[in-house]
C-alpha positions as CSV (number, residue, x, y, z in Angstrom):
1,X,0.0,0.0,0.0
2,X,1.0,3.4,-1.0
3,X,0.1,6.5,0.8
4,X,0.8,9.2,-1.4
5,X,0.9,13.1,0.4
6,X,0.4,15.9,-2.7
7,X,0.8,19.7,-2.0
8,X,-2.4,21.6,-3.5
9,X,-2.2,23.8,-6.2
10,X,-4.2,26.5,-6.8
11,X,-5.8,27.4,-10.3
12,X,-3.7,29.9,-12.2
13,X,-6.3,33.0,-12.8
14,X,-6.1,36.5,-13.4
15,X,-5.8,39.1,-10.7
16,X,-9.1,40.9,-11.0
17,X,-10.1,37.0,-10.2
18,X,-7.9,36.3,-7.7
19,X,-9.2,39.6,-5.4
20,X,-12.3,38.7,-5.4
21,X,-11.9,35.4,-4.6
22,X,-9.6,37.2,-1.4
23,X,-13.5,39.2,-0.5
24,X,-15.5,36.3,-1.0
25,X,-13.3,34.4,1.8
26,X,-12.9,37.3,4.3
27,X,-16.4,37.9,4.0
28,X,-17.0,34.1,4.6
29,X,-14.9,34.5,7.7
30,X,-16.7,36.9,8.6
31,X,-20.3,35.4,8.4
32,X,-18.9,32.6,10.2
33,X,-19.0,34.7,13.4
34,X,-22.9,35.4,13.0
35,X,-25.0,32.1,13.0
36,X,-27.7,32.2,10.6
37,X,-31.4,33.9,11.9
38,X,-32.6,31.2,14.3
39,X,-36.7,30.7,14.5
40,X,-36.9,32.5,17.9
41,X,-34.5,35.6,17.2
42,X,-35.3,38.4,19.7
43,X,-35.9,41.9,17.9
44,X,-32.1,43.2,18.9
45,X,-30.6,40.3,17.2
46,X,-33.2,40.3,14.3
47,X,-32.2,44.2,13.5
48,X,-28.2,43.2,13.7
49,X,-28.9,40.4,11.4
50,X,-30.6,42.5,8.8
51,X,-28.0,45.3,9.4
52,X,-25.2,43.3,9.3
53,X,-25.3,39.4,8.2
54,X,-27.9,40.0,5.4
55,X,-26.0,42.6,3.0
56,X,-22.7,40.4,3.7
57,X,-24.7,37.2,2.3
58,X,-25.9,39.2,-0.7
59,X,-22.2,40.3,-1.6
60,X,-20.8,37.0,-1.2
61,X,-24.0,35.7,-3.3
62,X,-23.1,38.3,-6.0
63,X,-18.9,38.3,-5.9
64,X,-19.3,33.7,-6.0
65,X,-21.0,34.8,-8.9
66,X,-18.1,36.8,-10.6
67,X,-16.1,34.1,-9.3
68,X,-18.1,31.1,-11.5
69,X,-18.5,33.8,-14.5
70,X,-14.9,34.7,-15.0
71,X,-14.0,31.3,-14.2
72,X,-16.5,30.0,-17.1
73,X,-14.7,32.4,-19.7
74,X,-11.2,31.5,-18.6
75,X,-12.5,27.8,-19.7
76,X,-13.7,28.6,-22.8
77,X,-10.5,30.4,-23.8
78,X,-8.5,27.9,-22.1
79,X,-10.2,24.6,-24.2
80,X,-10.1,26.9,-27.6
81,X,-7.0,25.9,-28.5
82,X,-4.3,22.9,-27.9
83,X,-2.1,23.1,-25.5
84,X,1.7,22.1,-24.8
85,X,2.8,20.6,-21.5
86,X,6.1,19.4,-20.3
87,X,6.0,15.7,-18.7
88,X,8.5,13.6,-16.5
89,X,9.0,10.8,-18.8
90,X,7.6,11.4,-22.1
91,X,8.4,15.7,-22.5
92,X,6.2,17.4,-24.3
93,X,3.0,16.6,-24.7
94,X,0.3,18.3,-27.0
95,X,-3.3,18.5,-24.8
96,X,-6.0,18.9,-27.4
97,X,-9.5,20.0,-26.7
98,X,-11.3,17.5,-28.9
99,X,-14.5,19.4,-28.1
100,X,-15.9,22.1,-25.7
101,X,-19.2,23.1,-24.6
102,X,-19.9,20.4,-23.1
103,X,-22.4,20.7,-19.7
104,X,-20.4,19.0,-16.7
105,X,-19.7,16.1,-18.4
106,X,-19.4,13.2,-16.2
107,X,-18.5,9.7,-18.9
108,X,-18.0,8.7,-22.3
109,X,-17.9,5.7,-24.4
110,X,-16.3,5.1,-28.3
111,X,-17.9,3.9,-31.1
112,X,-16.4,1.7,-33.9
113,X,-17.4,4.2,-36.1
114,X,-16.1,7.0,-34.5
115,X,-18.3,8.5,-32.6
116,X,-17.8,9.9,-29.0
117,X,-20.9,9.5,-26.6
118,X,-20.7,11.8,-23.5
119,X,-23.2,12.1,-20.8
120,X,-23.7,15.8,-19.1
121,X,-25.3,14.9,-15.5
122,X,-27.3,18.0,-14.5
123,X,-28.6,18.7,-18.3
124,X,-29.3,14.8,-18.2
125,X,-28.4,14.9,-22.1
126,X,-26.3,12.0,-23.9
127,X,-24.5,14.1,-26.3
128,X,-22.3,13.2,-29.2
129,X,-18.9,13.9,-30.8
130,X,-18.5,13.4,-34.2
131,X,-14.9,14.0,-35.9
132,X,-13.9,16.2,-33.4
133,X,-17.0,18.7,-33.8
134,X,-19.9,18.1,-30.5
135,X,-23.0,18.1,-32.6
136,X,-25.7,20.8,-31.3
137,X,-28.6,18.1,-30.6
138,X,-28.2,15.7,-27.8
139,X,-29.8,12.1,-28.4
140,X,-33.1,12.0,-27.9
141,X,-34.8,9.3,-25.8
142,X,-33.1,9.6,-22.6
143,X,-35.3,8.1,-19.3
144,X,-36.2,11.2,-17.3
145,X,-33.9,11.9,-14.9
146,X,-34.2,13.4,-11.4
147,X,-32.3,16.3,-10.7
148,X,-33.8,18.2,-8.3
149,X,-30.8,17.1,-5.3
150,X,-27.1,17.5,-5.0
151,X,-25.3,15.5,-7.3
152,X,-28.4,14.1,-8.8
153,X,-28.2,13.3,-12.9
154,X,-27.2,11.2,-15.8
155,X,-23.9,9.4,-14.8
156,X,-22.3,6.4,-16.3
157,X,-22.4,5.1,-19.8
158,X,-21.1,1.7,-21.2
159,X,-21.6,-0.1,-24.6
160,X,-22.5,-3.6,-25.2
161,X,-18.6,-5.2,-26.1
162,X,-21.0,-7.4,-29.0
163,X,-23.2,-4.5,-30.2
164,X,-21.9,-1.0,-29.7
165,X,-25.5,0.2,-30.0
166,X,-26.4,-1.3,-27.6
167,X,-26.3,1.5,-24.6
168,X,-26.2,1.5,-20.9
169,X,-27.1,4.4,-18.6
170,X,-26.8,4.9,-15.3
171,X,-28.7,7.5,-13.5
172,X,-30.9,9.2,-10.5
173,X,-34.7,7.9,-10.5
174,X,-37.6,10.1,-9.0
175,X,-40.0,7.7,-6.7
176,X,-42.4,7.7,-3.5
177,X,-41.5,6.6,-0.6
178,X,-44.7,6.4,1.9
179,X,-46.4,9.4,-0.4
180,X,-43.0,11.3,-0.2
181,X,-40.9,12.1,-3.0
182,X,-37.3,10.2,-3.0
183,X,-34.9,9.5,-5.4
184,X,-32.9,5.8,-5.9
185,X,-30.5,4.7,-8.6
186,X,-31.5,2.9,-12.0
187,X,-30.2,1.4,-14.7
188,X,-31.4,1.3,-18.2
189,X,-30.8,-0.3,-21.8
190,X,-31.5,1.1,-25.2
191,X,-30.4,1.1,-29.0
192,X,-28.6,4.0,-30.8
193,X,-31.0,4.8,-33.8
194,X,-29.5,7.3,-35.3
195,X,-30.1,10.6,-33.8
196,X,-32.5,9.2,-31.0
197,X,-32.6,5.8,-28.4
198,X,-35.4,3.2,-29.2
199,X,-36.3,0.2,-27.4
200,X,-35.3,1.9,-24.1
201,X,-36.1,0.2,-21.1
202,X,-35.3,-0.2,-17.1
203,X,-33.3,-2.5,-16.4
204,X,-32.5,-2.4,-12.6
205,X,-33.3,-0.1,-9.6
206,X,-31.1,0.1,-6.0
207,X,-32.7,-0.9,-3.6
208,X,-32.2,2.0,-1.3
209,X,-32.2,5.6,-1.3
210,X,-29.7,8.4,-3.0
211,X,-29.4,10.3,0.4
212,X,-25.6,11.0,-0.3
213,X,-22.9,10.8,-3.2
214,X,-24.4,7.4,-4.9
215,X,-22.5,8.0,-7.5
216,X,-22.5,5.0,-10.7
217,X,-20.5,3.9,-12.8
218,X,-20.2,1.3,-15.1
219,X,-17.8,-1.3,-16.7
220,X,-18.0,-4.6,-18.6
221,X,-15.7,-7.4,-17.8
222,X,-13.7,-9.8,-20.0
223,X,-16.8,-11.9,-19.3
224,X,-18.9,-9.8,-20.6
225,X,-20.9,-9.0,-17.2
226,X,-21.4,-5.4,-16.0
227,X,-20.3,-3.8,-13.0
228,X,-22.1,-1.3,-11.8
229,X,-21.1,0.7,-8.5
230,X,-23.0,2.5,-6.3
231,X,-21.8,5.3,-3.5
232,X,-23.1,4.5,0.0
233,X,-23.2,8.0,0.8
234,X,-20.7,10.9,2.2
235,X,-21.6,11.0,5.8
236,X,-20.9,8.5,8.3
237,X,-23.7,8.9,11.0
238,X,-27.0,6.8,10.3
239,X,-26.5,7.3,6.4
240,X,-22.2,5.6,6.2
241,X,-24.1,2.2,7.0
242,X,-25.5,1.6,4.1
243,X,-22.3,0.3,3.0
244,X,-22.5,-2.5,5.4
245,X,-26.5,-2.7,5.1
246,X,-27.3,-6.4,3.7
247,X,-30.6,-5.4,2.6
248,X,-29.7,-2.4,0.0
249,X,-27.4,-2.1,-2.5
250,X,-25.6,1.3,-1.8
251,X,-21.4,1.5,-1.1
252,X,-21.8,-1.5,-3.2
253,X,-20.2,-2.7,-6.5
254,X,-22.5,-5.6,-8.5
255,X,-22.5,-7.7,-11.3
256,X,-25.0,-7.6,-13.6
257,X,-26.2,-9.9,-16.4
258,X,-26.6,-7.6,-19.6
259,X,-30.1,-7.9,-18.9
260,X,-29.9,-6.3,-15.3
261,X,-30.1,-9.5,-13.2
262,X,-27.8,-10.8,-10.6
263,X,-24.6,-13.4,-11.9
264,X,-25.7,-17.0,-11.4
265,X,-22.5,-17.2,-8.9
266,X,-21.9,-14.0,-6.8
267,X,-20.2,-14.1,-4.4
268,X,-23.6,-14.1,-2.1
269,X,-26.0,-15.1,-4.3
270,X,-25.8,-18.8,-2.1
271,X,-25.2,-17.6,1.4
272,X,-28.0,-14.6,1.1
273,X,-25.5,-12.8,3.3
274,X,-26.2,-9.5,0.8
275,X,-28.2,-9.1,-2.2
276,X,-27.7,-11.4,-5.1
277,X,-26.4,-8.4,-7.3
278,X,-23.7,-7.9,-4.6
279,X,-19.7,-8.3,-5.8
280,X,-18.0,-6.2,-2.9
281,X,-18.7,-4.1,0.2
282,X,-18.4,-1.7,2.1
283,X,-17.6,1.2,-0.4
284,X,-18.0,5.1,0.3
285,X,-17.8,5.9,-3.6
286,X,-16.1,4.6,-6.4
287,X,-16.3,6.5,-9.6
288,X,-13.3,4.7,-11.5
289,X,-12.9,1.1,-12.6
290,X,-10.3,-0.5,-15.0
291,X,-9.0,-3.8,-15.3
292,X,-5.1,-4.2,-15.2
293,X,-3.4,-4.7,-18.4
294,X,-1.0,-7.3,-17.2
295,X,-2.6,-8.9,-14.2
296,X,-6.2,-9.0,-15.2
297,X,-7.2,-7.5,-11.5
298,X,-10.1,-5.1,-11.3
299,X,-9.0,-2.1,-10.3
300,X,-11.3,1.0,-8.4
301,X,-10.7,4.4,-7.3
302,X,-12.9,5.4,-4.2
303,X,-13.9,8.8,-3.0
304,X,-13.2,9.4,1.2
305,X,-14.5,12.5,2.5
306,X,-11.6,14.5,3.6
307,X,-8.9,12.4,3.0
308,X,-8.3,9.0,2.5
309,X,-9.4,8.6,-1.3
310,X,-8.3,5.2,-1.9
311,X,-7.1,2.6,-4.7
312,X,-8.7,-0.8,-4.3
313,X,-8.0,-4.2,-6.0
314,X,-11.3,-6.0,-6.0
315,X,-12.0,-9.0,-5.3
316,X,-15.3,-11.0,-5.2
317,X,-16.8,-11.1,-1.6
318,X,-14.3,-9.3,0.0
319,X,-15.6,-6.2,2.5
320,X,-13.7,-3.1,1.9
321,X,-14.6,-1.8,5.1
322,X,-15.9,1.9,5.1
323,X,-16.9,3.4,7.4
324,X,-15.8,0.8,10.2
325,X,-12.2,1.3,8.7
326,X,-11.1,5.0,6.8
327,X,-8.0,6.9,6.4
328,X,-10.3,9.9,6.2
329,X,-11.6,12.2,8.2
330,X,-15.3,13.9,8.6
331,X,-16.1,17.0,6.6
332,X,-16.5,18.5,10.1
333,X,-12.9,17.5,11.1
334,X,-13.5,14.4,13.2
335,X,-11.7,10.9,12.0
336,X,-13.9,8.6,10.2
337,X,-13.1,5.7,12.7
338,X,-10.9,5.1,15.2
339,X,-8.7,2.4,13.2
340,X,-7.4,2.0,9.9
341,X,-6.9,-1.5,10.0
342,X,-9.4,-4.0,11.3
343,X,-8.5,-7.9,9.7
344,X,-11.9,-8.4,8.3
345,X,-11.2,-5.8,5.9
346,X,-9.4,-5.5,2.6
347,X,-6.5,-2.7,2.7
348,X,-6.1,-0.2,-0.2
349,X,-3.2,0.0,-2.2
350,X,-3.0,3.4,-2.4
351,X,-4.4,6.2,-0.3
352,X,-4.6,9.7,-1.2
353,X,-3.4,12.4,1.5
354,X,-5.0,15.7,1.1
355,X,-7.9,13.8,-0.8
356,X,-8.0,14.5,-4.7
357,X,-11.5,13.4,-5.3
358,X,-10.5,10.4,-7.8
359,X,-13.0,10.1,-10.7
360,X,-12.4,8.3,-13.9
361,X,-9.3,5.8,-14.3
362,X,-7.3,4.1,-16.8
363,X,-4.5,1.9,-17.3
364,X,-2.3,2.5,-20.5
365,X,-1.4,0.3,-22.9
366,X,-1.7,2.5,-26.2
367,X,1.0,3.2,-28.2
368,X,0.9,6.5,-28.8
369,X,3.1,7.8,-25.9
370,X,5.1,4.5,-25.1
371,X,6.7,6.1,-22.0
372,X,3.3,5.9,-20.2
373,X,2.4,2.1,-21.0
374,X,1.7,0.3,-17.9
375,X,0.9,3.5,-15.5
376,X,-2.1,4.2,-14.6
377,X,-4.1,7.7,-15.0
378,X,-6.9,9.0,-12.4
379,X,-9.1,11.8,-12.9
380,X,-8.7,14.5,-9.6
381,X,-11.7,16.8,-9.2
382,X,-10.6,18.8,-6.2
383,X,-6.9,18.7,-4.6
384,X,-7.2,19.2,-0.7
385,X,-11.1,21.0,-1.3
386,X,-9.2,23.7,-2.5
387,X,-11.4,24.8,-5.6
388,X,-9.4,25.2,-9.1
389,X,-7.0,22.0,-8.5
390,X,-8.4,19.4,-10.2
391,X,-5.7,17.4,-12.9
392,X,-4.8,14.2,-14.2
393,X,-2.9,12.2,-11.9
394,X,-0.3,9.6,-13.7
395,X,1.0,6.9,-11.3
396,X,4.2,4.8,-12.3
397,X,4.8,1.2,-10.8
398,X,7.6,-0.8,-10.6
399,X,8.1,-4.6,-12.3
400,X,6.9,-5.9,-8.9
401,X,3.5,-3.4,-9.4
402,X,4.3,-1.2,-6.9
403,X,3.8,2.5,-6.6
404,X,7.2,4.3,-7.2
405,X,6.0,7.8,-8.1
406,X,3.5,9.7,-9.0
407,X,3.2,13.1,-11.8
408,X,0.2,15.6,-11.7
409,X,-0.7,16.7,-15.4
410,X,-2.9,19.7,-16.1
411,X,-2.7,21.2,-12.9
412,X,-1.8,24.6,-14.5
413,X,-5.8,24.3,-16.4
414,X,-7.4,23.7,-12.5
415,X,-10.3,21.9,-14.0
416,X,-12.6,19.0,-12.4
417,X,-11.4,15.8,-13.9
418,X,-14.4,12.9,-14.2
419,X,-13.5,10.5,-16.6
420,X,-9.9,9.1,-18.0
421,X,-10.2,6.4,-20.4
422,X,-7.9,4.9,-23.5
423,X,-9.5,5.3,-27.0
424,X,-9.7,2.5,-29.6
425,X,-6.9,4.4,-31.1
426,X,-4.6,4.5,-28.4
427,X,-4.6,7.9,-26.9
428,X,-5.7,8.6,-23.8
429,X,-8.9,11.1,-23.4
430,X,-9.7,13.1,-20.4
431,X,-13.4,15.1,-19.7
432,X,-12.9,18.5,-18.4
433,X,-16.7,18.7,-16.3
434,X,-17.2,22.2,-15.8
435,X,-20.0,24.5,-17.1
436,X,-18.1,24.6,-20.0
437,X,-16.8,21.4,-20.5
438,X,-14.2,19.7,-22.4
439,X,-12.9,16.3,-24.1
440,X,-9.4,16.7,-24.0
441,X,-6.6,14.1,-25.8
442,X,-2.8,13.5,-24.4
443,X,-1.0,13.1,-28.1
């Protein structure tokens, strides 16, 4: 196991951009010594609030504003063009934005004929590249998707390895719960006809509710199964157990037929111990799979709260512990749990130190920058929770497969990284997801 320790960096932006990112944090401080307007506030403490707290909310409201604008036309400049960047091992490298506009894009899958499919989560729109230009309509057909709560959208996408028309979505599903509105995770199947989906249909829905980051992503095996994993939610108290719940599937990964049913052998498909979907417990929330190129072993990046983003190697049945066992801590400052080690649970193999929020993953194995074959890529959204440090971060292994250094890439661009993959043509893609999104290629 590798613990690796990075030092933030902060986005590069211009000074006008920079001072009032300085206002909008003294004026946080400041707020910070007023609670919000309780229910009961007396008439002396009413007047201060109005006098005081409220006109410093509105100018934090309106300068976070500036912030997002300016930050929205430095992305658009920024993905205009290509870009050069200097690497450890393979010099320089030429970073080409294959498209922009794109609306927080979160995955992608390739065609064999070329195309590019990209899901935007919060638009809930399957968009589509088409040498190298994003056409303006998004694919009609797409199951309505809830969006109405934090990180609620259209997440993961994966394509049938016998029939590349043959989509998979994941996604957040809208449903009652005791005549109250709640939201769970589904997974549907349609065909690519053209410019719309046909025969679309359901194939699965969690068990459970989305009350956290239940992120989803998806990845067929050799075997042709699907995994498909499912966050069990950022906090620990009363909503961190449903990692360890039997009777839902969130901080779970499963195997799926392509169909939506459970493998004939999971792991607990016998013993009834979980669901018979269940492959692996006890996850906090993976958004990055990918299967090693020499060893075969499934590989998945997992999300900790504040520290502790981890590396795991997967293995059927195994628990991965969380939140009984964390190298994090609580977004509120207090450790997770009280050890990182208990026997029963499977250690990472490497753990993240500020957290960088690891997304999308890839081995290489293309040949288009040979000094990279082997290591492996993860998409960083957020370096420390400082915002503007998201990158690429390239690790390097040794012949024995272990963890000898580590390079960030794109750090100088700042942008939220969600997806890494290899293309069928050996280069290796990034997606930029801001509100101006971008596919970006390493040539």
């Amino acid at each position: 196991m590798t613990i690796l320790k990075t030092a933030p960096t902060t986005h590069t932006w211009c000074g006008e951009t920079l001072l009032v990112i300085l206002v909008v944090t003294c004026c946080a401080r400041t707020m910070m010594r007023w609670p919000l307007a309780p229910l009961n506030m007396d008439i002396k403490s009413m007047m201060l609030f109005k006098q005081v707290q409220m006109p410093i909310l509105t100018l934090v409201v309106s300068l976070a504003s500036t912030v997002f604008a300016q930050l929205e036309r430095d992305f658009a400049e920024e993905f205009a063009a290509p870009r050069s960047i200097m690497t450890a091992d393979a010099g320089a490298i030429r970073v080409v934005p294959l498209a922009s506009g794109l609306a927080n894009p979160f995955d992608l899958a390739f065609r064999d004929n070329g195309d590019i499919l990209v899901t935007e989560r919060y638009t809930g729109q399957l968009r589509v590249i088409r040498d190298g230009q994003l056409l303006p309509q998004a694919l009609t057909g797409v199951p309505p998707v809830y969006g109405e709560v934090f990180r609620a959208g259209l997440m993961s996408i994966a394509l049938h390895p016998d029939d590349d028309a043959l989509v998979y979505m994941t996604y957040t599903k809208a449903i009652e719960v005791d005549g109250e509105p709640e939201q769970t995770v589904a997974l549907a199947r349609a065909r690519i006809l053209e410019d719309r989906l046909v025969d679309v249909e359901e194939i699965f829905v969690a068990a459970g509710l989305d009350r956290g980051i239940a992120a989803a992503k998806l990845l067929f095996t050799p075997e042709k199964h699907l995994l498909m994993s499912i966050g069990g939610a950022y906090m620990y108290m009363g909503l961190g157990g449903y990692a360890q719940d039997p009777a839902v599937h969130y901080g779970k990964l499963l195997r799926l037929n392509d169909d939506g049913s459970a493998v004939a052998d999971n792991p607990f498909v016998a013993s009834g111990e979980h669901l018979p979907e269940v492959y692996s417990v006890g996850h906090r929330n993976q958004i990055g799979m990918d299967y090693h190129p020499d060893t075969g072993e499934l590989w998945a990046a997992e999300n900790g709260p504040q520290g502790g983003d981890e590396v795991n190697i997967i293995r059927p049945g195994v628990n991965y512990g969380w939140p009984h066992v964390s190298y994090s801590r609580q977004y509120r400052g207090d450790w997770v749990s009280e050890n990182e080690r208990q026997s029963e649970f499977e250690q990472p193999e490497i753990i993240w130190w500020p957290s960088i929020a690891p997304a999308g993953m890839a081995f290489y194995s293309g040949d288009k920058i040979p000094e990279w074959q082997g290591n492996l890529f993860v998409g960083a959204m957020i370096e420390g929770r400082i915002p503007g440090t998201g990158h690429v971060e390239r690790i390097v292994f040794n012949s024995r497969g272990q963890e000898i250094r580590r390079e960030g890439l794109l750090r100088e661009l700042g942008a939220r990284i969600t997806a890494v993959k290899q293309g069928p043509d050996g280069y290796l893609y990034a997606l930029a997801d801001e509100e101006y999104g971008a596919l970006l290629r390493f040539e």
